[in-house]
DOZARO-671970 format. One record per residue (C-alpha): residue in three letters; y, x, z. Coordinates in steps of 0.1 Angstrom, whole numbers, plus 2048, in hexadecimal, padded with zeros to 3 digits. Example, Ala and Ser with C-alpha at 12.3 -4.5 7.8 and 13.67 -1.06 7.14 Angstrom:
! residues 2
ALA7D387B84E;SER7F5889847;
! end
This chain:
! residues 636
UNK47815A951;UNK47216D930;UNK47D163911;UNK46514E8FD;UNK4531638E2;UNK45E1628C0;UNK4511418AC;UNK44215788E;UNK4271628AC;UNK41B13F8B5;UNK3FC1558C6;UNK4131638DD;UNK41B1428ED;UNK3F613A8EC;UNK3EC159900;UNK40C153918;UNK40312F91F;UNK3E213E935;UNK3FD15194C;UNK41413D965;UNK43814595C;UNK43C15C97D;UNK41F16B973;UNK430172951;UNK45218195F;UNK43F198976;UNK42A1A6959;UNK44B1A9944;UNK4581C0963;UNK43B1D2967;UNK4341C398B;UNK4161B499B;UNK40B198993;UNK40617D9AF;UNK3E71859C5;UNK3D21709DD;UNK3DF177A02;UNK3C718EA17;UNK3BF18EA37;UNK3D61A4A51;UNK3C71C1A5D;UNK3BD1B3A80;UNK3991AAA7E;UNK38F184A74;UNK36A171A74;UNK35A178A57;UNK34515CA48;UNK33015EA2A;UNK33413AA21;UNK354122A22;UNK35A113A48;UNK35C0F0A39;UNK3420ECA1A;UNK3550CBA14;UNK3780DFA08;UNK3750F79EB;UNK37411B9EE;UNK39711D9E3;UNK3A01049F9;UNK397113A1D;UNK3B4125A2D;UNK3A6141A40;UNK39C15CA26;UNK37F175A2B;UNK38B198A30;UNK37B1B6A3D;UNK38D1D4A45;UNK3831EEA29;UNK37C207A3D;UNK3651F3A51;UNK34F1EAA32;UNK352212A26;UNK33F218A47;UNK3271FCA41;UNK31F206A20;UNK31D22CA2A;UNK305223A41;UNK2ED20FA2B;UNK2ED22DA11;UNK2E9247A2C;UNK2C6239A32;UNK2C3239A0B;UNK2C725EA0C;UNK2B5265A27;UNK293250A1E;UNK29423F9FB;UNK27F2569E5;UNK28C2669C1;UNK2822559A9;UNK28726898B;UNK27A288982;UNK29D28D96B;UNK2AE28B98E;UNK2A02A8998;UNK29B2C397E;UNK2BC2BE96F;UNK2D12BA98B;UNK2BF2C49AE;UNK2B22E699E;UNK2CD2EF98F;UNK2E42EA9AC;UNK2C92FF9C0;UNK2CE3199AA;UNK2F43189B0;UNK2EE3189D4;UNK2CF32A9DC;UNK2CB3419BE;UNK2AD3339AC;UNK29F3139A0;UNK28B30097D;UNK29F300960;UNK2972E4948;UNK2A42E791E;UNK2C42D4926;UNK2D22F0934;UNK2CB30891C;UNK2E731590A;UNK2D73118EA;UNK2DB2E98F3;UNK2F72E7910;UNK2F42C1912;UNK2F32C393A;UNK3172CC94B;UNK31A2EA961;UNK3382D8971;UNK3282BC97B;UNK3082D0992;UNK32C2E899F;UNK3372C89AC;UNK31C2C19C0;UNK3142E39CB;UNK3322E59D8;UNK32E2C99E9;UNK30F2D49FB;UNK3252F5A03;UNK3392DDA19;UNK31F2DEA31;UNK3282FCA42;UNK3462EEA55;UNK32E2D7A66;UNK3262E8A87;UNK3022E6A89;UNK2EF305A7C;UNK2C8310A79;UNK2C02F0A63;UNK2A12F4A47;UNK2B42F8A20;UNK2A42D8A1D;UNK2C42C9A2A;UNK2DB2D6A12;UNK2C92B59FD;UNK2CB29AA15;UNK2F02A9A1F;UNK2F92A49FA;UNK2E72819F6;UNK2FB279A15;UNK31A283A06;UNK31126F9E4;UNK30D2509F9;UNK32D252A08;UNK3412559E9;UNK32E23A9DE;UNK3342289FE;UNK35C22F9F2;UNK3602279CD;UNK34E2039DE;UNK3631FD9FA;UNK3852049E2;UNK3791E99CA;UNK36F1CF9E4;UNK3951D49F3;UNK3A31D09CD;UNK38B1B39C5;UNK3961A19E8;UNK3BA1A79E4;UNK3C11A19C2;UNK3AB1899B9;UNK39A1769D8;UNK38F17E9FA;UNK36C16C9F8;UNK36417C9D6;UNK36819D9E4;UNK351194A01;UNK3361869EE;UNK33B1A79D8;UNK3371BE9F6;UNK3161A8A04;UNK3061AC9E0;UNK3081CF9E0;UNK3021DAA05;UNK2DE1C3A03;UNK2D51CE9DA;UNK2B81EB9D7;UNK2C61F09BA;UNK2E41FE9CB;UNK2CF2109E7;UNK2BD2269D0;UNK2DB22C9B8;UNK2F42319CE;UNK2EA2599DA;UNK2D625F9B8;UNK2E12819AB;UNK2EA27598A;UNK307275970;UNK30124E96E;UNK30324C991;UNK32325B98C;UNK32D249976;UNK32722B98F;UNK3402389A4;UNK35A240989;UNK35421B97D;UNK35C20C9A1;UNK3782269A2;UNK38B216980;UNK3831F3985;UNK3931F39A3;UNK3AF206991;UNK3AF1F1971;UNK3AD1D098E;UNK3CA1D59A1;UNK3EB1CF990;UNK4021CD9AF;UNK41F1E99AC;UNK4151EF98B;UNK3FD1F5973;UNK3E5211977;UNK3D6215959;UNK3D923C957;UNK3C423C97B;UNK3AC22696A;UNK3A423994D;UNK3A425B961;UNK38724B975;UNK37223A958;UNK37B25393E;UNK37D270954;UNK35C267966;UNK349262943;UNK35528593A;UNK34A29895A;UNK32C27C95C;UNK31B26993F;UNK331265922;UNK320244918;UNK33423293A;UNK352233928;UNK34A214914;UNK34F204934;UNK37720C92F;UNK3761F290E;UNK3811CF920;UNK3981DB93F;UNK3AE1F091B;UNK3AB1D0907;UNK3B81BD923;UNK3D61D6924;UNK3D91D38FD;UNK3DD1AC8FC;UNK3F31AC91C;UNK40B1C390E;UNK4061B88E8;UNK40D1958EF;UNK42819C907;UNK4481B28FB;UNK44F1D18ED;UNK45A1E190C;UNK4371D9919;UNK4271E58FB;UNK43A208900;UNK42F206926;UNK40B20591E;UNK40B21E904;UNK41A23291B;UNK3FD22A935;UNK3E923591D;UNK3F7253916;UNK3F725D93C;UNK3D225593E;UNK3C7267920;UNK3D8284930;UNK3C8282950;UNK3A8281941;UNK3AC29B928;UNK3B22B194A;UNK3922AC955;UNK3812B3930;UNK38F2D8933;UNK3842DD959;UNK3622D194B;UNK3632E492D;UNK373304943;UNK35630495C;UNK3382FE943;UNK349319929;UNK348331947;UNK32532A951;UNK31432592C;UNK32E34291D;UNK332330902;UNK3493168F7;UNK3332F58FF;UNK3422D2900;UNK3272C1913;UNK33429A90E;UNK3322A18EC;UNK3102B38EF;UNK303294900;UNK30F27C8E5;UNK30028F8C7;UNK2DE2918DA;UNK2DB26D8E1;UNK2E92608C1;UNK2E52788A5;UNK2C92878B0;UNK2B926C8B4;UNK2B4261890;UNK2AC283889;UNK28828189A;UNK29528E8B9;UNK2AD27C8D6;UNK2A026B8F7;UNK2882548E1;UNK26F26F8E3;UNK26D26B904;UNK25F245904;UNK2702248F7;UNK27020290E;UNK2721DB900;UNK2941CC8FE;UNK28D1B7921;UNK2891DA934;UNK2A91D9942;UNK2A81B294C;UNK2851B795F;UNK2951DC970;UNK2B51C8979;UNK2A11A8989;UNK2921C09A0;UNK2AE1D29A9;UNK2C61B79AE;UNK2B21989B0;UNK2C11749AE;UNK2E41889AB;UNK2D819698B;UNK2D4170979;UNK2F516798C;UNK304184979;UNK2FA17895A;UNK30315595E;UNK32615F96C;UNK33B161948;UNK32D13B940;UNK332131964;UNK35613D962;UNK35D12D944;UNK35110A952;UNK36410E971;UNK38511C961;UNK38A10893F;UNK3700EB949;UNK3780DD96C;UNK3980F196B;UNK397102989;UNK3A712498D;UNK39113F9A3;UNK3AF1539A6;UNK3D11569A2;UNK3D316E983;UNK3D116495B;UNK3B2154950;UNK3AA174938;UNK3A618695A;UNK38A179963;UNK37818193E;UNK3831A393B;UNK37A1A9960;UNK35319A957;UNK34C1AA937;UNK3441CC93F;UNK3251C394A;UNK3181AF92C;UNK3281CB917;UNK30F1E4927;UNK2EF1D092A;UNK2F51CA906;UNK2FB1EB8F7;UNK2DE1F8910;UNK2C71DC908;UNK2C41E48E0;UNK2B920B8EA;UNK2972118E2;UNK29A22C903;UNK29F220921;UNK2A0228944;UNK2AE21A965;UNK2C323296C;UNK2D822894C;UNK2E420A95C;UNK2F221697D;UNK31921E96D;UNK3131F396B;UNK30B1EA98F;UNK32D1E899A;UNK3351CD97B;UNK3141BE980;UNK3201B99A8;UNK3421A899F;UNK331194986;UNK31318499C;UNK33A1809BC;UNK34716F9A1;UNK328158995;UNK31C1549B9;UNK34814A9C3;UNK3431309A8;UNK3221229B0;UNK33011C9D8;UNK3501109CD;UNK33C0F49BC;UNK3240F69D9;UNK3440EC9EA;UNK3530D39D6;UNK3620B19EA;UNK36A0A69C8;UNK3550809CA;UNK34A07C9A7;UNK3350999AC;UNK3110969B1;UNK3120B59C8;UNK32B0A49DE;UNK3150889E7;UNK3010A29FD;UNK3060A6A1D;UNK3190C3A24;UNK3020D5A3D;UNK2E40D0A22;UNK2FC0E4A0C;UNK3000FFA21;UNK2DD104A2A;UNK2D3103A06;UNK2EE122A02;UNK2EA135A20;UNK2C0133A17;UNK2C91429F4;UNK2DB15CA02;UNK2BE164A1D;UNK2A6163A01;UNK2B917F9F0;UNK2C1197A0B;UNK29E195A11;UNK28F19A9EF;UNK2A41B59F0;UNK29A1C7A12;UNK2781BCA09;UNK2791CF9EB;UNK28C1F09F7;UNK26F1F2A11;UNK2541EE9FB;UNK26620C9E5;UNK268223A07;UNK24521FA15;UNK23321C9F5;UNK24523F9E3;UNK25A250A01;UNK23626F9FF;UNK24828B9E9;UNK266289A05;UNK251290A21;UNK23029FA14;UNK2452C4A16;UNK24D2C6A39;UNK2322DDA47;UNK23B2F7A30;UNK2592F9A47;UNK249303A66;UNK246327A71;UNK22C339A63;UNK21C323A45;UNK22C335A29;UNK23B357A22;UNK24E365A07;UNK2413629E5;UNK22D3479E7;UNK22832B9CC;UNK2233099D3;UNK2132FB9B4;UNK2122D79A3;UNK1FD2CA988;UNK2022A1982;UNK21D2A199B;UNK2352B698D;UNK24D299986;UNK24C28A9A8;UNK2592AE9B7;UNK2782A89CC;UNK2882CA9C6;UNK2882E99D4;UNK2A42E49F0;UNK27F2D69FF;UNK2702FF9FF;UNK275318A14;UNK289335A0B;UNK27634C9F2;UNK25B3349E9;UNK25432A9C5;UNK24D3099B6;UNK23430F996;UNK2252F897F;UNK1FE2F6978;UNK1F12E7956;UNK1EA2C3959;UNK1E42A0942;UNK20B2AC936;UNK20E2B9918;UNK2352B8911;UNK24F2D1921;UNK2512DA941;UNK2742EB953;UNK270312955;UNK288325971;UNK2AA32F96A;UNK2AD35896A;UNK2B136D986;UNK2BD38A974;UNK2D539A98A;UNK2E63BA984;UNK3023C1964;UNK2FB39995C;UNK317389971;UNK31936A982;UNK30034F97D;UNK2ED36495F;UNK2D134D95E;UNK2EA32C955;UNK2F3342935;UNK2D635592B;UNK2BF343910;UNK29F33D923;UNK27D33E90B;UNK267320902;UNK27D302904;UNK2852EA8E9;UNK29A2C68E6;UNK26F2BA8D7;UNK25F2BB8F7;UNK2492D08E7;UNK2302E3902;UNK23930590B;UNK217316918;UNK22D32E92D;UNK23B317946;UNK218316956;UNK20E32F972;UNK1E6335978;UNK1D6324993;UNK1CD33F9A4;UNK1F03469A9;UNK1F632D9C2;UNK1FB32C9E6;UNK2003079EB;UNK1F72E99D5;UNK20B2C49D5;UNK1EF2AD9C9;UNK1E528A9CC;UNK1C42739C5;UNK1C024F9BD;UNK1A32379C0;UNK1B122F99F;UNK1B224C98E;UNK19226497D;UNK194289982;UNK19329C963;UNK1902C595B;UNK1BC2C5957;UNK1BC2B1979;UNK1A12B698F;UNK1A12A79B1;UNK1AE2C89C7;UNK1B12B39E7;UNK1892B29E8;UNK1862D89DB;UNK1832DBA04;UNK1772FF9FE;UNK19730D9EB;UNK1B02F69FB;UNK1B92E5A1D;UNK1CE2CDA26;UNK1EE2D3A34;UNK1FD2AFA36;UNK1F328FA23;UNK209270A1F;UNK1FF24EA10;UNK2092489EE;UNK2052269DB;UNK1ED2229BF;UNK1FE20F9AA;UNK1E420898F;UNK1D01F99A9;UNK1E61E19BC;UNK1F21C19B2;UNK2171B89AC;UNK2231AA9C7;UNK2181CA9D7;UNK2291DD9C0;UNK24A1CD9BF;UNK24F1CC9E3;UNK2431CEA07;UNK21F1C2A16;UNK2121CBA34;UNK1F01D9A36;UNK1DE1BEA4C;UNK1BF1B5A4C;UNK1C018CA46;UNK1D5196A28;UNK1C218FA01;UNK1B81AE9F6;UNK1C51A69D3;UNK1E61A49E6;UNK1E51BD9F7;UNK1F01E59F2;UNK1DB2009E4;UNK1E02209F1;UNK1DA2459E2;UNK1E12689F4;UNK1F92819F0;UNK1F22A0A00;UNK1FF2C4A00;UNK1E32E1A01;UNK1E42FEA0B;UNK1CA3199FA;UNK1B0323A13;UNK1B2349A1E;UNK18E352A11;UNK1993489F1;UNK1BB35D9EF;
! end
């Protein structure tokens, strides 16, 4: 037993009071703290609710456990067919990370003003990363496959690391805290579409994401040890070489640290600060790798965390910043969130008041750690929503590096909610129905949201999966040569990159509706320029205003192909005239239906309908066309 703490510190013995006394000892010696047993290795039946719905959850013997690797493969599986068929979904994705990384692998690509060394707010290390990533390819033994592979090979890739940095918290969340909330956790983020689509998105939030999983799972597990340096490496580290805003996510797991060590001793105290000491090296390792690899590329000394930080604070109340680019109402994120996580979402939010009631209320533990756990563990995600939810700009993508806390959250609400499901206490209401009523009622909840979920991954895949596939001919032998452009007008954001061309053909833009800036293409200059000129060579026209630069347009004329599209819904007008009818300039190569969104109803738009005929029409799908063209040879 440790000594009691001095009596001038009376909020010592407060804190200490939430802690068993083993549980006290063990911290003193730096040693794990008591843990939940887990299953052996040997496999076991795997049920998503208790066996006996008239014991608590605590209270039935036979935890859940899968093997991890088992759910690495389940959930590399699920993202696989992410990356092979769920459509981008932001234009960002592709101009500031699939170009560029085309133009580390294949020589040329758009250029957008982010990587301009005037601005330098995208990192070079980051897109090196991933292109070398794609280079791994090469020791697979299959050869003669399109360039076009090089994306899904790398989408692949980002799905299985996602896959990992998922499976490693799931084991930490089952074996330090409980079994059942790690399945739950696992179940909520193999069905969410949130997770499908974010999981193999090429972006620093997605990143992020990972790094997030990575130093929960760190900051979660206590046995042998703290690891509170491997922690901060992942967050910290991650935010640098990813999106410097994910860092925040650090604040609860390092005041948990604080308090622990604070309100224990002052060997403790020295422990952590040495922790910390240890992590802030680690990290600072990977700040000059990042600043080494974009200093080579820019030639210039550019601290691109930093870069990203002025832009999106200070430059924003200077006129400028990611306002510019649209603002959203505060309940963006809660509408975004409902889709993409359903009834797991509003469990997520109700989990902080729901573990309150359950701890402090009925006095039930839901694991065998301090009370303060379980709040520092759930307030990452509020932290984020918040600070998220009071910027004017928003955008899905900004709440990926959150999925992960949002996915323990709704385990830990949806734990509670069964538990009391559960209960055989008999002055509870709930207990006076019949157990089998109770877990039909759960088991049809859980139904409903796997559903909703599929539902609405399927209604994303059919409705906007076009730009994927729309490319293909241009593959076969004999429809393009060398120096030709395929063009786009309106759909220059929906263009999936140019790992989807064939070697020495050109994406160009033509003038359209849009009237900010469009990417340019990085410089091909070649000899007495080095490696890479065109990552360090100021390109012309570009400018952190989105003002128009008349130069990123090619004439019309100069195009051998065209990616339009045409809507019942939409007028033709002399920026954006209807090409797929200009039968005499252009034929069509391949069409592929597209959803008109203006003109179908919501349901329609949220999810999945079948096109049958008994089916209201207001209910129904409206569909559009999207069609590459290729110019007609009387016209070239």
């Amino acid at each position: 037993m440790p000594s009691p703490p001095p009596p001038s510190r009376p909020a010592r013995r407060q804190f200490m009071t939430t802690m068993t006394a083993s549980k006290a000892a063990k911290l003193q010696n730096n040693k794990a703290l008591p843990v939940t047993p887990t299953a052996p290795a040997e496999a076991r039946p795997v049920h998503m609710f208790p066996a006996d719905l008239t014991k608590p959850l605590d209270a039935i013997a036979d935890p859940i456990y899968l093997n991890p690797l088992i759910t690495f493969y389940i959930l590399a599986a699920a993202h696989a067919l992410a990356a092979l068929y769920f459509p981008i979904q932001d234009c960002d994705e592709v101009y500031n990370y699939y170009e560029p990384t085309h133009y580390l692998t294949d020589g040329y690509g758009k250029q957008t003003w982010e990587y301009s060394p005037d601005y330098a707010i995208r990192s070079w290390a980051y897109v090196t990363l991933h292109a070398f990533v794609i280079g791994l390819r090469r020791v697979i033994p299959i050869w003669g496959l399109p360039k076009v592979w090089k994306f899904y090979f790398l989408r692949i890739m980002l799905g299985a690391v996602c896959a990992a940095s998922e499976a490693r918290l799931y084991t930490k969340i089952s074996r330090t805290l409980n079994p059942r909330l790690g399945m739950l956790f696992f179940l909520i983020m193999l069905t969410s579409p949130g997770m499908f689509h974010a999981s193999v998105s090429f972006l620093p939030s997605t990143f992020s994401m990972y790094t997030t999983a990575l130093g929960m799972a760190a900051f979660m597990d206590w046995r042998g040890g703290m690891r509170t340096a491997q922690g901060m490496m992942c967050m910290i580290g991650g935010a640098f070489l990813g999106w410097p805003f994910a860092a925040a996510l650090i604040a609860p797991f390092m005041l948990e640290e604080f308090v622990l060590a604070y309100f224990t001793d002052k060997e403790e105290f020295i422990s952590f600060c040495y922790r910390i000491l240890d992590g802030s090296v680690r990290s600072t390792i990977v700040l000059v790798l990042q600043f080494c690899l974009d200093a080579f590329f820019y030639r210039k000394v550019a601290i691109v965390p930093f870069n990203i930080v002025w832009y999106n604070v200070i430059a924003a109340r200077e006129g400028k910043g990611p306002d510019i680019y649209g603002i959203e109402p505060w309940h963006f994120y809660i509408r975004n969130l409902l889709l993409n996580f359903n009834i797991w979402f509003v469990i997520a939010v109700a989990a902080m008041p729901l573990y309150f009631v359950h701890t402090f209320v009925l006095r039930q533990p839901i694991f065998k750690q301090s009370y303060l756990r379980g709040v520092f563990f759930l307030t990452p995600f509020y932290l984020w929503l918040a600070i998220f939810t009071l910027q004017p700009h928003k955008e899905e993508r900004f709440m990926y590096p959150i999925y992960p806390a949002l996915g323990f959250n709704a385990a830990m609400g949806s734990h509670i909610l069964l538990s009391w499901l559960g209960t055989s206490n008999p002055r509870s209401l709930i207990a006076m129905i019949p157990a089998k009523l109770r877990l039909l009622f759960a088991s049809l909840c859980f139904i409903a949201a796997v559903d909703f979920g599929a539902w609405r991954t399927l209604g994303m895949v059919t409705a906007y999966n076009a730009p994927l596939s729309v490319y293909k001919p241009l593959r076969l032998p004999g429809v393009t040569r060398p120096g030709d452009n395929v063009c786009l007008g309106k759909e220059w954001y929906r263009f999936p990159s140019s790992f989807h061309l064939p070697e020495g053909v050109r994406a160009k833009f033509v003038k359209s509706e849009f009237s900010g800036l469009l990417p340019g293409d990085f410089s091909q200059a070649n000899q007495g320029f080095g490696l890479y000129p065109g990552a360090w060579l100021t390109p012309t026209g570009m400018n952190d205003e989105n003002r128009e630069d008349p130069s990123k347009y090619t004439q019309l004329s100069h195009c051998s192909f065209m990616v339009d599209s045409s809507f019942p819904s939409s007028e033709p007008s002399p920026l954006e005239p209807d090409y797929i009818s200009q039968t005499d300039v252009w034929e069509k190569l391949t069409c592929e239906p597209f959803l008109d969104a203006s003109k179908t109803g919501t349901i329609g738009r949220i999810g999945w309908v079948p096109d049958w005929d008994f089916i209201p029409s207001k209910y129904r799908r409206q569909w559009g066309e999207y069609c590459l063209l290729r110019r007609r040879k009387s016209m070239n």
